[in-house]
C-alpha positions as CSV (number, residue, x, y, z in Angstrom):
1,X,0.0,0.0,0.0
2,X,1.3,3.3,-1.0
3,X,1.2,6.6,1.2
4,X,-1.4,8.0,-1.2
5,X,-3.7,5.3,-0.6
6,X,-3.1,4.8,3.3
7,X,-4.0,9.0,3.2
8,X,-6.7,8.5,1.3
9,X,-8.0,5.6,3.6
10,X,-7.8,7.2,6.8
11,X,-9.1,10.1,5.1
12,X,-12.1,8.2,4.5
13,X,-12.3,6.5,8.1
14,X,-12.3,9.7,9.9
15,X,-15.1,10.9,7.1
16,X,-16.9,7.8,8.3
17,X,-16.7,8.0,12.5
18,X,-15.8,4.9,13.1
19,X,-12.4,5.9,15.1
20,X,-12.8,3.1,18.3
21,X,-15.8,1.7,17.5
22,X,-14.0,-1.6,16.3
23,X,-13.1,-4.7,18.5
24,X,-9.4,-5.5,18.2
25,X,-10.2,-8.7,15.7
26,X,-13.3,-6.6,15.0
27,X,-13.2,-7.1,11.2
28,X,-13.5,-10.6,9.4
29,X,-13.2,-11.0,5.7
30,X,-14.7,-14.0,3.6
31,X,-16.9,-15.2,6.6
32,X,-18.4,-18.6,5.7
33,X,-22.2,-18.4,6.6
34,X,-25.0,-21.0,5.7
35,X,-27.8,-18.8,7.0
36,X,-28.4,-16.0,9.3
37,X,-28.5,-17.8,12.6
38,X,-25.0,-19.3,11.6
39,X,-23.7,-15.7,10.6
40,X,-24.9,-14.8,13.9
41,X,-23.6,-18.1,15.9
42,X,-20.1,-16.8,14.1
43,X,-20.8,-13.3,14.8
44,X,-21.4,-13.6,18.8
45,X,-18.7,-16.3,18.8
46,X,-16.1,-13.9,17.5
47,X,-17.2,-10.9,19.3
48,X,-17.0,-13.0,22.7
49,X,-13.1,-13.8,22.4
50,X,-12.8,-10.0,23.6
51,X,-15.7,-9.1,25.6
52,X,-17.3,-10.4,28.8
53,X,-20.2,-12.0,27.5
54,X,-21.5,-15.4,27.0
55,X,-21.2,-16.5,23.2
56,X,-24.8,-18.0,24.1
57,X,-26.2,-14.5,25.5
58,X,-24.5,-12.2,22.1
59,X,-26.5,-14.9,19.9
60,X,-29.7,-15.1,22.1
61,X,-30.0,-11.0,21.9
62,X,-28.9,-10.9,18.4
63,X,-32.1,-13.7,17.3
64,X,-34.8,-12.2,19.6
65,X,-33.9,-8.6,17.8
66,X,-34.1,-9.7,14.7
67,X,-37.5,-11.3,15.4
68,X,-38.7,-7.7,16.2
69,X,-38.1,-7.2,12.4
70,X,-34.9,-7.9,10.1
71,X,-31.5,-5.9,10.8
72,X,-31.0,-6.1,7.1
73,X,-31.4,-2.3,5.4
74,X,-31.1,-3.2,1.8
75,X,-27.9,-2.9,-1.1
76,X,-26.5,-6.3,0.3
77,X,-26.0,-4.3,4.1
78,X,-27.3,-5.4,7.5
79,X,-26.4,-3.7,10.8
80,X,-27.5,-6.3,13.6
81,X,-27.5,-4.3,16.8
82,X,-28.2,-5.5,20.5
83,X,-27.3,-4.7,24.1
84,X,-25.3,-6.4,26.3
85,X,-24.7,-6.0,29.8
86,X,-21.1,-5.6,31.0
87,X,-19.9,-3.0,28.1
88,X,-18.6,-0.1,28.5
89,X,-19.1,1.9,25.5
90,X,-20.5,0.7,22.1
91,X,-18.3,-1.9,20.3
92,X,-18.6,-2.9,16.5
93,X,-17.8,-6.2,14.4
94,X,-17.4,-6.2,10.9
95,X,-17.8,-8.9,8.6
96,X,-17.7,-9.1,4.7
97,X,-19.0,-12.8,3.8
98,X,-17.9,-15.0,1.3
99,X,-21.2,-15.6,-0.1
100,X,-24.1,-13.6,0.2
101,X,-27.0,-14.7,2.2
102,X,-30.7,-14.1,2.6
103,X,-31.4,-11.5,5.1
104,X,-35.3,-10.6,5.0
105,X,-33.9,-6.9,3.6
106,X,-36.4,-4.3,2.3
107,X,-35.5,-4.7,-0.7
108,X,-34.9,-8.4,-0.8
109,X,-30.8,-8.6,-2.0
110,X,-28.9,-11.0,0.1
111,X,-26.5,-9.4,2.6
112,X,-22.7,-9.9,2.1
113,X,-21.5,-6.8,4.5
114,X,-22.4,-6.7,7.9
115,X,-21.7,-4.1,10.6
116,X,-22.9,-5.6,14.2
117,X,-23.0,-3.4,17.1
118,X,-22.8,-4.3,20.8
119,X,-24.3,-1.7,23.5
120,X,-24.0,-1.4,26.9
121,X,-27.4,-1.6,28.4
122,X,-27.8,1.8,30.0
123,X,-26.7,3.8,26.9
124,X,-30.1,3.5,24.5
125,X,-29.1,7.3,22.7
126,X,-25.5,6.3,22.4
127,X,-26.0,3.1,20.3
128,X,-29.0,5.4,18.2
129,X,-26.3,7.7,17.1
130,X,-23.6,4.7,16.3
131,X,-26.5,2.9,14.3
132,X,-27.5,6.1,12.7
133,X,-23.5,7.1,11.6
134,X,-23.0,3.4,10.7
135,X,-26.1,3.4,8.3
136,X,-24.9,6.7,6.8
137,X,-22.5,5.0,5.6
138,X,-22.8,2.0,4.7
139,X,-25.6,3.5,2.4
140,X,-22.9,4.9,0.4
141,X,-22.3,3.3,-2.8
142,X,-18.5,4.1,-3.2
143,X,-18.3,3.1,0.0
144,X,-19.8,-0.3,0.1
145,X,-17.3,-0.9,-3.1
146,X,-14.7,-0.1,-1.2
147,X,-15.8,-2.5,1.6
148,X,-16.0,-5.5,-1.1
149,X,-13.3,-4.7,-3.0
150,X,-10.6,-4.3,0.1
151,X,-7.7,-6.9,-0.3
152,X,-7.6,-7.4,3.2
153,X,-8.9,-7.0,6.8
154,X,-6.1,-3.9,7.3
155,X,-7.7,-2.5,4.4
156,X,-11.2,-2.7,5.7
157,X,-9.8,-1.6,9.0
158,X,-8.6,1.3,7.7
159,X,-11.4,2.0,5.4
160,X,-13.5,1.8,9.0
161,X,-11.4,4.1,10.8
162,X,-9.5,1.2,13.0
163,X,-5.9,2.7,14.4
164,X,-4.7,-1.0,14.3
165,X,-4.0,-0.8,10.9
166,X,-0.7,-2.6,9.8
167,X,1.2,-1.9,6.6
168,X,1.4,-5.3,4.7
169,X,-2.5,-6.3,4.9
């Protein structure tokens, strides 16, 4: 990666807000899932190597929201979001799968990026304003290119705003 492109990508990640939002591993690339219960099985599995939460408890939270109506918000994007007690502050996952799948979106494309956010119970206007920056965007066209296109997790990392980012992808 050249110093143009590393500007331009951090360039782009402050643009986006996403500055500490990400878990350490937060961003997996080519995530093989069968269905959405197994994206969120990996999802909450993942997530759970670096917070205090039960694996079982993530995925429980993660189904009984999406029964209150799908997470999915259309152009192959879904942004599952739940609360879980223990956080401190809001903490974000990002996944780009290696096939799409069927997500119950608006406008019925099957989801290949996905943003999920974890909340601390007590901060309900906190994770409204990280849903509503993450949906901005997401809803971006470039953007979601970008996202796809990315060699790398570094790449999406830095794309997301991530200060982990490491020069060799």
């Amino acid at each position: 990666m050249n110093d143009a492109t590393r500007t331009s990508e951090k360039d782009a990640a402050q643009s986006n807000g996403f500055d500490g939002l990400l878990l350490d591993q937060g961003v997996i690339i080519d995530l093989n899932a069968t269905s959405k219960k197994h994206l969120f099985q990996e999802l909450a599995r993942h997530a759970c190597e670096e917070i205090d939460a039960a694996p079982s408890v993530v995925l429980g939270a993660l189904l009984e929201r999406e029964r209150l109506g799908t997470t999915g918000v259309g152009s192959g994007v879904a942004i599952p979001h739940v609360a879980v007690a223990g956080l401190d502050r809001v903490r974000g996952l990002f996944a780009r799968l290696g096939q799409p799948i069927e997500f119950d979106a608006p406008d019925e494309k099957p989801v290949d990026l996905v943003f999920m956010l974890l909340a601390p119970e007590d901060i309900n206007s906190g994770r409204l304003k990280t849903l509503a920056r993450t949906a901005r965007a997401l809803r971006r066209p470039e953007f979601r290119e970008q996202l796809r296109e990315a060699p790398s997790a570094d790449a999406i990392r830095a794309l997301l705003g991530g200060d982990a980012v490491t020069a060799g992808g």
